[in-house]
BAFI-3210 file (N, C-alpha, C; in Angstrom, 3 decimals, decimal comma, padded with zeros to 6 digits):
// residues 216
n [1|2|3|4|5|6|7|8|9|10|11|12|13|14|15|16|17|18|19|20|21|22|23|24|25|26|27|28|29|30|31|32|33|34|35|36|37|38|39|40|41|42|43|44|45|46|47|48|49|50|51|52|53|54|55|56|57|58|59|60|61|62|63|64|65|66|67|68|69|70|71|72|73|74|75|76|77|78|79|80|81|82|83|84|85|86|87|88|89|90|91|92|93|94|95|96|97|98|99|100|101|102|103|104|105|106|107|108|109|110|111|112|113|114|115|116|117|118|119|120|121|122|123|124|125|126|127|128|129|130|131|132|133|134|135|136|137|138|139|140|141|142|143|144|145|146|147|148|149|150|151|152|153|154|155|156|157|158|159|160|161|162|163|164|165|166|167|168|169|170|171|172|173|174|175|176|177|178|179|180|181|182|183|184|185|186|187|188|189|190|191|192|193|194|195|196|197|198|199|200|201|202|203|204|205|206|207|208|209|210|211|212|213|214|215|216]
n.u [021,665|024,623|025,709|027,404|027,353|025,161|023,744|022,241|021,110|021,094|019,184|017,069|016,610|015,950|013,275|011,950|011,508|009,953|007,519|003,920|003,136|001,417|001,421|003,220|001,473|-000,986|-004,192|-005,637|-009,020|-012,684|-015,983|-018,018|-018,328|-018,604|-018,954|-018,993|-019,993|-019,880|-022,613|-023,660|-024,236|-022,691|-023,469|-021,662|-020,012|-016,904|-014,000|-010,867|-008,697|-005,732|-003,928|-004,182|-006,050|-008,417|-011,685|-015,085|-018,117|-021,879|-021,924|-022,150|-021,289|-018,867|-016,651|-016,865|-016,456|-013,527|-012,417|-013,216|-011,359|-009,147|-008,386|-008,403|-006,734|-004,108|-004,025|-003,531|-000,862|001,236|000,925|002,096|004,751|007,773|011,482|013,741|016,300|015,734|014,462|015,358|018,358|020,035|020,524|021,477|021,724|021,859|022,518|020,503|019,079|018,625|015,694|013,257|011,255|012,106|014,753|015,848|016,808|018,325|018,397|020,406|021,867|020,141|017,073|017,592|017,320|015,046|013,353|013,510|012,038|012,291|011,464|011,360|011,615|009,358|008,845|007,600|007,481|007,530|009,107|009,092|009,506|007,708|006,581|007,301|006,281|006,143|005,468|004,579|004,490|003,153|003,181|000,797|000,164|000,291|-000,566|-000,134|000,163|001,371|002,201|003,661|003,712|001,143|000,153|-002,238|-003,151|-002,535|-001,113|-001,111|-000,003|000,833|003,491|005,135|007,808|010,068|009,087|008,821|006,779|003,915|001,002|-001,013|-004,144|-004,005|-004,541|-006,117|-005,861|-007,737|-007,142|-008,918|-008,913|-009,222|-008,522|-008,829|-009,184|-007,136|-004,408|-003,301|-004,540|-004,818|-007,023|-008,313|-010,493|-012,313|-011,902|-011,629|-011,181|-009,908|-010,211|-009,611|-011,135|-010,906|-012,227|-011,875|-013,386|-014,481|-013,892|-015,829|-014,674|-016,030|-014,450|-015,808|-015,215|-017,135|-018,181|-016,316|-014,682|-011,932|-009,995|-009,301]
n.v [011,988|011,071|011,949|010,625|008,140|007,112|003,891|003,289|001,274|-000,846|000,637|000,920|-001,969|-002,673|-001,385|-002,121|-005,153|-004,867|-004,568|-005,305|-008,578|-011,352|-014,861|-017,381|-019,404|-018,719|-018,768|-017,282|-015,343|-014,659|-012,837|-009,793|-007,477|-003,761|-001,219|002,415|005,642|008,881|009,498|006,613|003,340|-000,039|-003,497|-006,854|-010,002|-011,459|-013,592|-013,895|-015,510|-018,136|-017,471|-014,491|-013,333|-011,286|-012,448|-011,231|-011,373|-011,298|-008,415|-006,258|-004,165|-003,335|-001,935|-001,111|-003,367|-003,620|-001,819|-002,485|-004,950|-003,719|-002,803|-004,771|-006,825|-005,176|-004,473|-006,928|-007,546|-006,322|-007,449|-010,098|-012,076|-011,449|-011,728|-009,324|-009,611|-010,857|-009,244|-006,795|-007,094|-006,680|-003,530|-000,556|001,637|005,774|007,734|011,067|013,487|013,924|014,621|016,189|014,525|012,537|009,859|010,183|008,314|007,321|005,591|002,878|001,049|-002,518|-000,453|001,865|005,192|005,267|006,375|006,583|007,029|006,825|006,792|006,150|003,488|002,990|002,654|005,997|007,335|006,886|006,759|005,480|004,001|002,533|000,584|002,313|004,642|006,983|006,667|008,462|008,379|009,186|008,921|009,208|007,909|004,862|001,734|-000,220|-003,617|-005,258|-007,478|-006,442|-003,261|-001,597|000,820|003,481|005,638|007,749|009,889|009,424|009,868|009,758|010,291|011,855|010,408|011,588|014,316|015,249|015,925|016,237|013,548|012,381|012,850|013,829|011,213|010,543|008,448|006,106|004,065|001,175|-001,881|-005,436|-007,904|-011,028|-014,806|-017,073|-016,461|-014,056|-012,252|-010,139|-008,189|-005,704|-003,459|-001,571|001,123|004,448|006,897|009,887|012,768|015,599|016,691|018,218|020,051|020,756|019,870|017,997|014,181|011,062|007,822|004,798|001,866|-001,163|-004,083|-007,023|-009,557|-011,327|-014,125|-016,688|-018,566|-022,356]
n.w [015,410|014,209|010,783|009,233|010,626|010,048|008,040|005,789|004,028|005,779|007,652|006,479|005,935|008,467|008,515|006,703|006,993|009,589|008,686|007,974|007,250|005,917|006,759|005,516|004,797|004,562|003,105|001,680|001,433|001,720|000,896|001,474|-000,828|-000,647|-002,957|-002,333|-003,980|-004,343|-005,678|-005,753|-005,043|-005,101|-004,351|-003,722|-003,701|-003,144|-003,583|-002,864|-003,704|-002,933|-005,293|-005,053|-006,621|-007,530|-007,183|-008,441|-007,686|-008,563|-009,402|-011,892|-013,409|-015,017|-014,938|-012,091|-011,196|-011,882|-010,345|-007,803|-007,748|-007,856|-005,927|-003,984|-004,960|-004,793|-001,918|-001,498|-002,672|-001,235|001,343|001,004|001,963|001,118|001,177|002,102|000,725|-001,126|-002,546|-002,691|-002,803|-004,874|-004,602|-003,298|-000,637|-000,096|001,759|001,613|003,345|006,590|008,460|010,651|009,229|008,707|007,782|004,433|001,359|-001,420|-004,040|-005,531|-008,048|-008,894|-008,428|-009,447|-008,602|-007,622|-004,195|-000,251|002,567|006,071|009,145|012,390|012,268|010,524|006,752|005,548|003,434|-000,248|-003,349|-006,115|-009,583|-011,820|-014,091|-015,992|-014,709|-012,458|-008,526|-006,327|-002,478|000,269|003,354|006,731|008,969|010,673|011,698|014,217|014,485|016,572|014,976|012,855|010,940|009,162|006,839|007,552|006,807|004,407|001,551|-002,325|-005,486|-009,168|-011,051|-014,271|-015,634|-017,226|-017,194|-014,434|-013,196|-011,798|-013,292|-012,473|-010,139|-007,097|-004,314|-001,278|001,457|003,379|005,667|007,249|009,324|010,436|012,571|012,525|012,629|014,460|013,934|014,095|011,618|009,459|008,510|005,411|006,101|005,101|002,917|002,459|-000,190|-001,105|-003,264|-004,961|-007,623|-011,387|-011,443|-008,880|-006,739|-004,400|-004,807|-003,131|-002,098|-000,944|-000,014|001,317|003,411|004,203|006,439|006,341|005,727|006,526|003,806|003,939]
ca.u [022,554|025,829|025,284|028,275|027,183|023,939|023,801|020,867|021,058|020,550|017,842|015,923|016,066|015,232|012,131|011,205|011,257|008,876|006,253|003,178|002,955|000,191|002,175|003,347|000,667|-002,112|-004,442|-007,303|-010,436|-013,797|-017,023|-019,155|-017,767|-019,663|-018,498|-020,021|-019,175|-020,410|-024,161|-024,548|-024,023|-022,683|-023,098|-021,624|-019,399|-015,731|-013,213|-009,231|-007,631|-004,048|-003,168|-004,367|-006,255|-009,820|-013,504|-015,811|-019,928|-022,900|-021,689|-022,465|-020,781|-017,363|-016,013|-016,725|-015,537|-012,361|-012,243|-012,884|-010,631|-007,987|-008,143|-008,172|-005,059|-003,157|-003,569|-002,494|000,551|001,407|000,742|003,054|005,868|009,064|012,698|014,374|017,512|015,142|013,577|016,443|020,099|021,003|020,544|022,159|020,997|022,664|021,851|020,031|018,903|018,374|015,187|012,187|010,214|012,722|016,421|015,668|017,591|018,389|018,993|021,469|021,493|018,292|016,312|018,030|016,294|014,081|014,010|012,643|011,882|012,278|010,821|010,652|011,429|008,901|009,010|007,109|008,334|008,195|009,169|009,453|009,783|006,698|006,537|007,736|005,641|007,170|004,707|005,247|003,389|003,800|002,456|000,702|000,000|000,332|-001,448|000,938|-000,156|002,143|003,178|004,782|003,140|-000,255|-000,075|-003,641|-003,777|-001,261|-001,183|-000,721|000,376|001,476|004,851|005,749|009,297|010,316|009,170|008,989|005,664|002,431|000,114|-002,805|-004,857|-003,384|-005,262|-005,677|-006,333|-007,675|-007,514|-009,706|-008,648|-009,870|-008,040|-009,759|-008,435|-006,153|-002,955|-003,508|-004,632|-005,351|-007,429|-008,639|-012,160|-012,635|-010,965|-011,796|-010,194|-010,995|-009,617|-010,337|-011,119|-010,314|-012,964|-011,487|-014,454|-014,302|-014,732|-015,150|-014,901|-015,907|-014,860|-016,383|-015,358|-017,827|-018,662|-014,875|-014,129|-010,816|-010,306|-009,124]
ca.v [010,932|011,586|011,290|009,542|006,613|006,325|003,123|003,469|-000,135|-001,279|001,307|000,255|-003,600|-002,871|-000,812|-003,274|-006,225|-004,663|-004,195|-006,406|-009,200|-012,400|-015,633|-018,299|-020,595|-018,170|-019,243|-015,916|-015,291|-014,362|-011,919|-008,843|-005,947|-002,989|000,258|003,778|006,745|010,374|009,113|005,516|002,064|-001,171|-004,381|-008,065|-010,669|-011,559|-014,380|-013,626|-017,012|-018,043|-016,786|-013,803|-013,049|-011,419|-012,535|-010,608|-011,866|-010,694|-007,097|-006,548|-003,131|-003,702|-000,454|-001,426|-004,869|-003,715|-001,010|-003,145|-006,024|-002,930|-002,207|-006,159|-007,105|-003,725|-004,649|-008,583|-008,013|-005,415|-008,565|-011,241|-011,986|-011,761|-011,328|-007,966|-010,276|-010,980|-008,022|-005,655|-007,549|-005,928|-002,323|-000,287|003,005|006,317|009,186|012,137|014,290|013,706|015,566|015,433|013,749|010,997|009,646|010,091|007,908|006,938|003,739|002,817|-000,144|-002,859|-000,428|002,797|006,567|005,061|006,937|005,958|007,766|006,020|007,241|005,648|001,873|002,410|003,918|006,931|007,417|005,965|007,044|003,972|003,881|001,102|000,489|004,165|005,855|007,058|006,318|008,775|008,140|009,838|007,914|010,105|007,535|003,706|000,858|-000,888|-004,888|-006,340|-008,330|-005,588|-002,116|-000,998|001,998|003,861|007,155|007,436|009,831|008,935|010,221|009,412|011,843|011,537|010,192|012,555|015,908|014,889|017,156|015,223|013,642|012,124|013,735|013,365|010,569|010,803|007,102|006,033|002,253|000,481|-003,393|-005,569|-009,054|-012,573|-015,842|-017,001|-016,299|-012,477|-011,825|-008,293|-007,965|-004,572|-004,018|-000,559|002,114|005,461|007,378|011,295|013,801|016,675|016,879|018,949|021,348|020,949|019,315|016,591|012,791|010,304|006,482|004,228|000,487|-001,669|-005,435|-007,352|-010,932|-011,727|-015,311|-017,375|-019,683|-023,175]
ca.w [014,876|013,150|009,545|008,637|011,092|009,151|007,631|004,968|003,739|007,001|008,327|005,361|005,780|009,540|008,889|005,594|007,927|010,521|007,976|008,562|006,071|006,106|006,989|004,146|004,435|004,227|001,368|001,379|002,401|001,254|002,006|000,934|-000,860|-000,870|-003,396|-002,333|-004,239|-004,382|-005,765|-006,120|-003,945|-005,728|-003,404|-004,560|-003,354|-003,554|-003,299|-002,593|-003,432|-002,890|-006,117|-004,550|-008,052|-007,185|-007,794|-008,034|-007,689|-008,425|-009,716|-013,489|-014,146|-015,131|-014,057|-010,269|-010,843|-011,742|-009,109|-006,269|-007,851|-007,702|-003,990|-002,509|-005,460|-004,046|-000,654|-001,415|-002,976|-000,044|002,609|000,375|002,440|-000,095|001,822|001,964|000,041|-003,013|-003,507|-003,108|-002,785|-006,059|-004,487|-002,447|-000,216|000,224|002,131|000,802|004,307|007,479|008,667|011,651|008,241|009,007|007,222|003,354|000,963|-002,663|-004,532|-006,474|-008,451|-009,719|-008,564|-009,689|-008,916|-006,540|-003,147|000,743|003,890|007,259|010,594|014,206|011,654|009,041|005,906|005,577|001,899|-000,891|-004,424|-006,993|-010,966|-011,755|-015,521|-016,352|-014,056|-010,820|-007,418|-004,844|-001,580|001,534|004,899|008,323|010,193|011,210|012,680|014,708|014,637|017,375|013,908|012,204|010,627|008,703|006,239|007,612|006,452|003,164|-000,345|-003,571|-007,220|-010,377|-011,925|-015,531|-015,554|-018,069|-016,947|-013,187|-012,709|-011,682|-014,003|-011,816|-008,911|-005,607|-004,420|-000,329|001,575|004,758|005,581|008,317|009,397|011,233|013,076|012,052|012,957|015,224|013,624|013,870|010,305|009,619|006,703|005,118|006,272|004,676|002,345|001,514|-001,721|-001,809|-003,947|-005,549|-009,216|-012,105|-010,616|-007,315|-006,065|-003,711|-004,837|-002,656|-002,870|-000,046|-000,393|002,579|002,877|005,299|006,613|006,027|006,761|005,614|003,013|003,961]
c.u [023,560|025,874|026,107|027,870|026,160|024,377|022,363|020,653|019,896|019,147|016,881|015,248|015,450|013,431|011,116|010,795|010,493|007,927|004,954|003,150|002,245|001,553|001,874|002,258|-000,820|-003,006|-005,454|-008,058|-011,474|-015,029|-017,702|-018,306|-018,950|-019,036|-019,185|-019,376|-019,738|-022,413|-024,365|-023,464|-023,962|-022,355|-022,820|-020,663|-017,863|-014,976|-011,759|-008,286|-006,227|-003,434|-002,880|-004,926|-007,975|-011,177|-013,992|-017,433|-020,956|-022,883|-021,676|-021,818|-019,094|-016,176|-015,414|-016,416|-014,231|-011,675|-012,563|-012,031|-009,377|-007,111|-007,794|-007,313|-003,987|-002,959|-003,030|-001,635|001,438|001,677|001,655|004,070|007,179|010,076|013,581|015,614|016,757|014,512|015,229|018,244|021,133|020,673|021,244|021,673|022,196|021,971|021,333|019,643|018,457|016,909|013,903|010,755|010,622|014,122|015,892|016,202|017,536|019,171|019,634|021,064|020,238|017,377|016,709|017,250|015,302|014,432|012,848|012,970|011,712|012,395|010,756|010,280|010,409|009,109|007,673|006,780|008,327|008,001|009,768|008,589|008,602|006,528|006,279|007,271|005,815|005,668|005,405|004,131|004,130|002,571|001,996|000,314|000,066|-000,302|-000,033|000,253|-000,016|002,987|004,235|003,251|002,485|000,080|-001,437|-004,195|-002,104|-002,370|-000,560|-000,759|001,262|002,442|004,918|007,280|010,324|010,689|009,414|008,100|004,295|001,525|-001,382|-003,109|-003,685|-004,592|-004,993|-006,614|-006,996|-008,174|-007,947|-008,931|-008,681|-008,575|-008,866|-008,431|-007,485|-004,828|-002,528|-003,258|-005,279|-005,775|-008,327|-010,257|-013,248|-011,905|-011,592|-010,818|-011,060|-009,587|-009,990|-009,981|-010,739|-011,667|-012,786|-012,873|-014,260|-014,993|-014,361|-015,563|-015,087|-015,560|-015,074|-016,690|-016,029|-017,495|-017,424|-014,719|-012,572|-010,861|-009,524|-008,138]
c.v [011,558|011,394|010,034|008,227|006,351|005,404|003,082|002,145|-000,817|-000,831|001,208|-000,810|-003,544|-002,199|-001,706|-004,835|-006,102|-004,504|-005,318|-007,348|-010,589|-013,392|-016,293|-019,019|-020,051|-018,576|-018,469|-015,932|-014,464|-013,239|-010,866|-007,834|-005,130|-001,634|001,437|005,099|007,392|009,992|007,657|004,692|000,830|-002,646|-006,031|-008,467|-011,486|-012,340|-013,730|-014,878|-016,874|-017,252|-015,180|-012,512|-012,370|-012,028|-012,106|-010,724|-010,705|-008,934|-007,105|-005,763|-003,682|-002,787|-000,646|-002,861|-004,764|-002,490|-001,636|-004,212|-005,278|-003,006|-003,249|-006,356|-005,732|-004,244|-006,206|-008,688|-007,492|-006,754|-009,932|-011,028|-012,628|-010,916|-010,110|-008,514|-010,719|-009,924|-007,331|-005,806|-006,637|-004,328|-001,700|001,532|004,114|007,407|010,574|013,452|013,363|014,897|015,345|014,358|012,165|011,188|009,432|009,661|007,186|005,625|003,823|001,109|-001,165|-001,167|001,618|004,172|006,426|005,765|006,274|006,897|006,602|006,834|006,022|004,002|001,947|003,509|004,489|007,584|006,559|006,559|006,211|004,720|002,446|001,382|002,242|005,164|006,086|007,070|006,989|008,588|008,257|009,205|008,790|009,409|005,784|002,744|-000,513|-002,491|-005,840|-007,018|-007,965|-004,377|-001,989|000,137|002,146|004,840|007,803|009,033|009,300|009,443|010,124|011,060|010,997|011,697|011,235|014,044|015,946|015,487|015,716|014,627|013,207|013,199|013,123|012,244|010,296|009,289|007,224|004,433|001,762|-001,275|-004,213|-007,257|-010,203|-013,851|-015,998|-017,270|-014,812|-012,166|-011,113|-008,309|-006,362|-004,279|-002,815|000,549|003,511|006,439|008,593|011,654|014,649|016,523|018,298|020,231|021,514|021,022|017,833|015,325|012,300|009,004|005,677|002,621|-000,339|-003,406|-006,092|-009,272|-011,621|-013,186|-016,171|-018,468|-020,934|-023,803]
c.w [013,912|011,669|008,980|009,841|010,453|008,434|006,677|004,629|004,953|007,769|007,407|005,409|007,212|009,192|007,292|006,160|009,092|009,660|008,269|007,093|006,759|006,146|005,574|003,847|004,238|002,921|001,081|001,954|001,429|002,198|001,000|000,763|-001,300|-001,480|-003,220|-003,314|-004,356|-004,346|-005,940|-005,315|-004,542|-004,637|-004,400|-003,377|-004,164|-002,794|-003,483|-002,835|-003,228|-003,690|-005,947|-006,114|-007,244|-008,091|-007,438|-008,022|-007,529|-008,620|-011,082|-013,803|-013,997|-014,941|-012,721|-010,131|-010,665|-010,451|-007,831|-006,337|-007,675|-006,715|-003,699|-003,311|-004,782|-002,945|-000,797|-001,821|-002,234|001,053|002,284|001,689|001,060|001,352|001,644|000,952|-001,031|-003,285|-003,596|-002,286|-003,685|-005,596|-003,067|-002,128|-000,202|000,804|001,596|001,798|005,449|008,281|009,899|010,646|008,742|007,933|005,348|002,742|-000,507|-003,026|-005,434|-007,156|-009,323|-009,950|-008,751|-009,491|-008,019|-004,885|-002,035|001,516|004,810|008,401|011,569|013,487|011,097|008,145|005,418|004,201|000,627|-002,306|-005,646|-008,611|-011,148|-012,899|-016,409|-015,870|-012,844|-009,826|-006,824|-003,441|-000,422|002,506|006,217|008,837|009,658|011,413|013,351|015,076|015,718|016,228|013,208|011,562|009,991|008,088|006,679|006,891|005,702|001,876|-000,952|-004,815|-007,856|-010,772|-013,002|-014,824|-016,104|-017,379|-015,473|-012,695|-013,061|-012,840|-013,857|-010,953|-007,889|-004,926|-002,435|000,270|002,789|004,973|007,208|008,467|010,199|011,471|012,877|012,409|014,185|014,984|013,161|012,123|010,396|007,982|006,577|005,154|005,412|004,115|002,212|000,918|-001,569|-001,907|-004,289|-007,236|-009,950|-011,869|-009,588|-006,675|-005,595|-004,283|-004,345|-002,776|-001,516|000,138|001,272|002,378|004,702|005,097|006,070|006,696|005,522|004,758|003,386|003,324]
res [x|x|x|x|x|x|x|x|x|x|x|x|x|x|x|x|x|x|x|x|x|x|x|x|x|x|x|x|x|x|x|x|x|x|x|x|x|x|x|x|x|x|x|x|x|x|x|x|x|x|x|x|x|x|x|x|x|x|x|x|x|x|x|x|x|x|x|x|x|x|x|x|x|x|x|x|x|x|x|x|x|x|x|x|x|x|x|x|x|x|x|x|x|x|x|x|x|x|x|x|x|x|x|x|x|x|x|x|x|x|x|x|x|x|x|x|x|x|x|x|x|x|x|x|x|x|x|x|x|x|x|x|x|x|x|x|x|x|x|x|x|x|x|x|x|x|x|x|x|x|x|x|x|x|x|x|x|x|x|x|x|x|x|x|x|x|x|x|x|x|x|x|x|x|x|x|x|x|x|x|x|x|x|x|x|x|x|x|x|x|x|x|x|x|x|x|x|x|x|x|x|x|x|x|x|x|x|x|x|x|x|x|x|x|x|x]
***
């Protein structure tokens, strides 16, 4: 492709509008979460309401409450449907490379400094400013819905704004999901989180949501 015909704006809102997102009238769903990690197994139960706020049952440590309330709010504000014209009207793309990663591109505007990758209509890319701490997260693979697209197998880390040099672990994903209902709702049926620690020793995190049914 010729660069100067790139349209970044555009190859943005196309591959932001294939993304998969839960329909308007969705109102949650409920079921069994189960946390595994390296040595120990925390089982309880959890509600998703509209607000899309979690509950978490029958789990006492407050550690793994808020670590599994992490994962199902992450993935529900991911599944919102908001309009490519309210999130990002006030911004505008520009080209940065063209490469077999995909069309790389910078924002101008609201959302200033922020950058995206776009491959084969999704983005691949994503480097966002979130209350002073930059999110970069690079995407290897898909789940293609029929509805629109699935991040499966994603990293993730935190940069100081400042220096622009890392300040978390690299944090490496792998997302499971399963179809319920008959209005193809894809809900997250399983995560796992490994990294390596400051001994460069593998931890890993398993979250495992069962007996999933919708809320009414």
């Amino acid at each position: 492709m010729n660069l100067t015909e790139i349209n970044c704006k555009e190859l943005f809102k196309q591959a932001y509008e294939k993304r998969y997102t839960w329909p308007n009238e969705f109102s949650g769903y409920k079921g069994k979460c189960i946390l595994s990690t390296n040595n120990d197994i925390y089982e309880g139960d959890f509600v998703l309401g509209k607000n899309f706020k979690p509950e978490i049952k029958n789990i006492n440590d407050q550690r793994v409450i808020k670590s599994i309330s992490s994962q199902l709010f992450e993935v529900s504000i991911h599944r919102v449907k908001r309009t490519f014209q309210e999130i990002h009207s006030k911004n505008n793309f520009s080209l940065i490379k063209d490469s077999d990663d995909g069309i790389e591109m910078i924002v101008s505007g609201k959302s200033e400094g922020d950058k995206y990758r776009v491959k084969d209509n999704c983005i691949n890319m994503v480097y966002r400013k979130i209350h002073g701490i930059i999110i970069e997260i690079f995407v290897q693979e898909f789940l293609d819905t029929g509805k629109g697209f699935l991040s499966k197998k994603y990293s993730s880390q935190q940069i100081d704004s400042k220096t622009l040099k890392a300040n978390s672990l690299r944090l490496d994903y792998e997302d499971k999901f399963i179809n319920i209902g008959s209005q193809d709702i894809w809900i997250l049926s399983s995560r796992y989180i490994k990294c390596l620690n400051k001994s460069q020793k593998e931890e890993v995190q398993k979250f495992t949501f069962e007996n999933i049914s919708l809320l009414s």
